[in-house]
N, C-alpha and C positions, 0 to 999 in steps of 0.2 A: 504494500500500500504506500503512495506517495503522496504527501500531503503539501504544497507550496501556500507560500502567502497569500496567494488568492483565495483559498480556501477558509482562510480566519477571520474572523471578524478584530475591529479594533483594538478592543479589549483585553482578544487572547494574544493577539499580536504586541501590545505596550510589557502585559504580564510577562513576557517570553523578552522583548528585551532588556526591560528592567533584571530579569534573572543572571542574564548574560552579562549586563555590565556589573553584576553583585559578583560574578562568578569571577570574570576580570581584574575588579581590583582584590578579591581575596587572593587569585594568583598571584597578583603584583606587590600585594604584603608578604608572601612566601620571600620574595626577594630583597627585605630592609635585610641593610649591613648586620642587625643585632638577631639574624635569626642564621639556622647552622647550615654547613654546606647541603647534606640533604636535604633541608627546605629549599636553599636555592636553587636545588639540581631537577626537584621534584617541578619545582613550579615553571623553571624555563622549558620542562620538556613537553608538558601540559599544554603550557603556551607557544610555544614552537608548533606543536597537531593541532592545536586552534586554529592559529593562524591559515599554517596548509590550507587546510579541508573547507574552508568558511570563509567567505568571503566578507561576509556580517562583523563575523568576530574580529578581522583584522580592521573593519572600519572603525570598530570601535577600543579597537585596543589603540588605534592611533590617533584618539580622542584627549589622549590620556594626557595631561603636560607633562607630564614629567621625562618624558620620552622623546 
């Protein structure tokens, strides 16, 4: 089953990106200096198949300022 954007309505589509950018800067906190190299290893690899696969995720991961 393939479901695209056109299929959703407003509501479930804002839900769906608000989760996305919650999910984004949770990865991007993996990455503060004061947390340990497997957090930061966990969370660049997460965000490196985000990015790949999704074209979504990388517009908003380059939302970000601090990037």
């Amino acid at each position: 089953m393939n479901i695209s954007e056109a299929d959703l309505d407003e509501t479930t589509l804002k839900d769906i990106k608000d989760k996305q950018t919650l999910v984004i800067n949770t990865l991007l906190e993996k990455l503060n200096p004061d947390n340990i190299e497997d957090d930061h290893l966990n969370g660049c690899t997460v965000l490196i198949d985000m990015i790949e696969n999704n074209k979504n995720f990388y517009q908003q991961f380059m939302k970000k300022e601090i990037i």
